[in-house]
N, C-alpha and C positions, 0 to 999 in steps of 0.2 A: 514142618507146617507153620505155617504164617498166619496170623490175625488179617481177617478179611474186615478189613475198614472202609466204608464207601463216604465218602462226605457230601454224597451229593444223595438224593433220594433214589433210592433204587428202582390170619386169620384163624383137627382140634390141637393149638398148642400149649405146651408145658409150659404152666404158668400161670397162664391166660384165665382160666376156668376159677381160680383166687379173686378177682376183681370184679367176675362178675356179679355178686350178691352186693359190692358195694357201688358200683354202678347203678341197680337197683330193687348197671353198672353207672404180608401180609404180611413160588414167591416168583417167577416175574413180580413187582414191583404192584404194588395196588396202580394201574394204569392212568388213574385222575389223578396221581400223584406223580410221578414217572415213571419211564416207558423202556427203565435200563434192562430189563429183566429179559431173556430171550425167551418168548414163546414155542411151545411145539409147534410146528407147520401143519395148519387142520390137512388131513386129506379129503379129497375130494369127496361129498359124498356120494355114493352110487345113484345113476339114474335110471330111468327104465324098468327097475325088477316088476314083476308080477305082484299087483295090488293086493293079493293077500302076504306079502314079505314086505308090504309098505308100511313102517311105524306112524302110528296116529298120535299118542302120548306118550310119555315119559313119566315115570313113575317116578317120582326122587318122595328119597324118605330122609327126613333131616331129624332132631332133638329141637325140645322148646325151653330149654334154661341154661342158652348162654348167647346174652345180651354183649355186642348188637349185634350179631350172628343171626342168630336166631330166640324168637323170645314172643313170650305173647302180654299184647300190651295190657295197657288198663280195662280194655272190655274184651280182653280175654281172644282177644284177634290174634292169629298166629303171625309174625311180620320178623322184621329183617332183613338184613346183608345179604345175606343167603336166600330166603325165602324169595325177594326182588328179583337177587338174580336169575333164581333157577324160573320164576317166572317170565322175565326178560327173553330169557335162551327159548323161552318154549315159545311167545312170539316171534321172537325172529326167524324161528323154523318153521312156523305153521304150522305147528304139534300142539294137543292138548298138554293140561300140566296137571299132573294128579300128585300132590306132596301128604306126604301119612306120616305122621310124628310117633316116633320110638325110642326110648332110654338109649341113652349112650354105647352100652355096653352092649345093647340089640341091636345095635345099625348093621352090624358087617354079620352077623350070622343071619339075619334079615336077607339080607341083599344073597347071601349064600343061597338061601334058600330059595331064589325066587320071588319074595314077595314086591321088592321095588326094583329098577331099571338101575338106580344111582344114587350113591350119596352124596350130600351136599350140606354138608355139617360141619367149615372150617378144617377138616381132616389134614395134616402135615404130611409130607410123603417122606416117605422114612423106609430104610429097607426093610424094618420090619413090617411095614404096612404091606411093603409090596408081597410080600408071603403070601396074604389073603387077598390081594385086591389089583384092580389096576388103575393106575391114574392118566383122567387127562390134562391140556396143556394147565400149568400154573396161574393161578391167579388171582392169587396175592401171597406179599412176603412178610414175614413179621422179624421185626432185626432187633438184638439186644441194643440198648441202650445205657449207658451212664448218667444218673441224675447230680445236685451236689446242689444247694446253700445259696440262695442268692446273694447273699451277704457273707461280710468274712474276705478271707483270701482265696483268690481265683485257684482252680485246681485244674491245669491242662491235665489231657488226656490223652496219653502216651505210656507206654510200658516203662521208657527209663523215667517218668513224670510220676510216676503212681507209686516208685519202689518206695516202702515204709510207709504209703499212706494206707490207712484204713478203709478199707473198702466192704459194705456190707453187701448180704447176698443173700436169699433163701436157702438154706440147706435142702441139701440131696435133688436139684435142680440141674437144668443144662444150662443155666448162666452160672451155678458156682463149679462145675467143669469146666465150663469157659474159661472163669479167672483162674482155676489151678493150672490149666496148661498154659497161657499167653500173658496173666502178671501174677504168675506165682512170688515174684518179689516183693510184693506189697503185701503189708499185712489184712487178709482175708477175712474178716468175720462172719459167719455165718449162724444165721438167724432162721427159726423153727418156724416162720412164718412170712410172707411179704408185708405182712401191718406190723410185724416186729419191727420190718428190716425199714420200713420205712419210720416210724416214731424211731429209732434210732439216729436217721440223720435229722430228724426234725429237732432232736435234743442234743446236735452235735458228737452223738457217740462214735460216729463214723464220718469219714472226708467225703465220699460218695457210696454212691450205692450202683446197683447193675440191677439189672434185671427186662420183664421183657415191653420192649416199646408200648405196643397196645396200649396196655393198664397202666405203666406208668403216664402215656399221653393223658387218659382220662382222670387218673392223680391227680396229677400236677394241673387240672384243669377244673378243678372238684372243689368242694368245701371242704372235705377234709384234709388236702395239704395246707390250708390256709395262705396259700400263692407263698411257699415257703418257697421254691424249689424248683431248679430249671434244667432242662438239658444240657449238658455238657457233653462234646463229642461225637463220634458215630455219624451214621449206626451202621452196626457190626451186625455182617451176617457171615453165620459157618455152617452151611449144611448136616455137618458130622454133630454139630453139638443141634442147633435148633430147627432141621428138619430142611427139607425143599420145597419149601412153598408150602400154601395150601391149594387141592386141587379138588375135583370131583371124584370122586369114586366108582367103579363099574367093575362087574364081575372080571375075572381074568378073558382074554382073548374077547371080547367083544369089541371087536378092533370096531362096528358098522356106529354103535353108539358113540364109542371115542369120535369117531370122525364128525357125527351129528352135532354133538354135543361144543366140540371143538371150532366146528363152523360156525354155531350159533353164539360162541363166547366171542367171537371173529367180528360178528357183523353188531353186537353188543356196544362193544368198544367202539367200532368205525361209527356209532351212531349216535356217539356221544350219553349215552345211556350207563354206558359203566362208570362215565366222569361221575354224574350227577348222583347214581347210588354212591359213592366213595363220597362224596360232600357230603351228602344227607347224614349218613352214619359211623364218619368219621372227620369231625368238625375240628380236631386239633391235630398241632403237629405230631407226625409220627415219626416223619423221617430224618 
């Protein structure tokens, strides 16, 4: 296996759900960023059926605490990445949009049960997801990232580049499995927390850090790095370690909604509408 490096730009992820409290705080490619990511082919959806088999709304059930996903603002307004989107999609279909907000841990025994049509809550596709779920096309990716020091001596960022350096990490994460298999030669440190791992390179305890794009973008773009600290590298994505994208959510076999759902993420993008939510709510680099 080979470290999947893209250097050119290619959403629930491990990791992610850390930065949100300090915020306040994806993979096809977030699309207003690039467009390397290959989408599923919507299918067509069916036309013709008999108007009681004809869907009028979509039910998407998403969480409200984890900004900018999803998150309710200062007057208590449910809004969001997600939230836009899944509204977007229901205009473009000419379907109502019914969104019901449930704990994390309730969304897919939810959807089991019947109560919503689709999640749309950041979700990573992972094969263990697919046990309970099915996803449609991708859309967005979230890639690890290396940070380091603006100051100081430059640190490329290559595997024979890195051997002996100190690299910090969160413990028990898919970015410190990342580093153990692709620069297991560099010395690793792994850190009980991401606000460890980063006052660590703030205080030089480490040459760089890893971890995951998203929250480092917001970081490093925040008051609390104090503009210490910059991208270096990347960004790296590996399925095995940080998921395939984030997608929607639909019960298994409901291929009629995949297809709905997928057309209307189809005609999202061609409408320049997916550019303008990816500016709105992700105003620094990620890729």
């Amino acid at each position: 296996m080979t470290a999947t490096n893209f250097q050119t730009p290619c959403p629930r992820v491990p990791g992610l759900r850390n930065f949100a409290a300090a915020l306040m705080l994806a993979t096809l490619l977030p699309f207003g960023i690039a467009t390397s990511v290959t989408a599923q082919k919507a299918t067509p959806v069916p036309t013709g059926q008999p108007a009681s088999d004809r869907r009028v709304v979509i039910k998407f059930l998403t969480e409200g605490e984890f900004p900018p996903f999803n998150f309710y603002d200062e007057d208590g307004i449910l809004t969001g990445f997600n939230i836009d989107l899944a509204r977007a999609i229901c205009l473009e279909t000419n379907l109502a949009c019914d969104i019901k907000v449930q704990p994390w841990e309730k969304l897919v025994p939810a959807l089991r049960r019947g109560e919503g049509d689709a999640i749309i809550a950041a979700q990573t596709v992972t094969a263990k997801a697919l046990r309970n779920v099915d996803f449609t096309a991708r859309y967005f990716h979230t890639p690890g990232r290396f940070v380091a020091r603006r100051t100081g001596r430059k640190v490329d960022i290559s595997r024979e580049a890195l051997v002996e350096r100190r690299i910090g990490v969160a413990a028990g994460t898919p970015h410190e499995a990342y580093l153990k298999t692709f620069f297991g030669d560099a010395r690793i440190q792994s850190y009980k927390s991401t606000d460890k791992v980063r006052e660590a390179l703030s205080e030089s305890k480490v040459d760089v850090i890893f971890g995951d794009g998203i929250s480092l973008a917001f970081w490093l773009n925040g008051t609390l790095s104090k503009q210490c600290c910059e991208f270096r590298g990347g960004p790296f994505l590996e399925p095995k370690f940080f998921g395939d994208g984030l997608a929607i959510a639909i019960r298994p076999g409901d291929s009629r909604l995949r297809a709905v759902i997928n057309d209307g993420l189809d005609r999202v993008r061609a409408s320049g509408r997916f550019q303008e939510l990816v500016a709105r709510y992700f105003p620094f680099e990620i890729y």
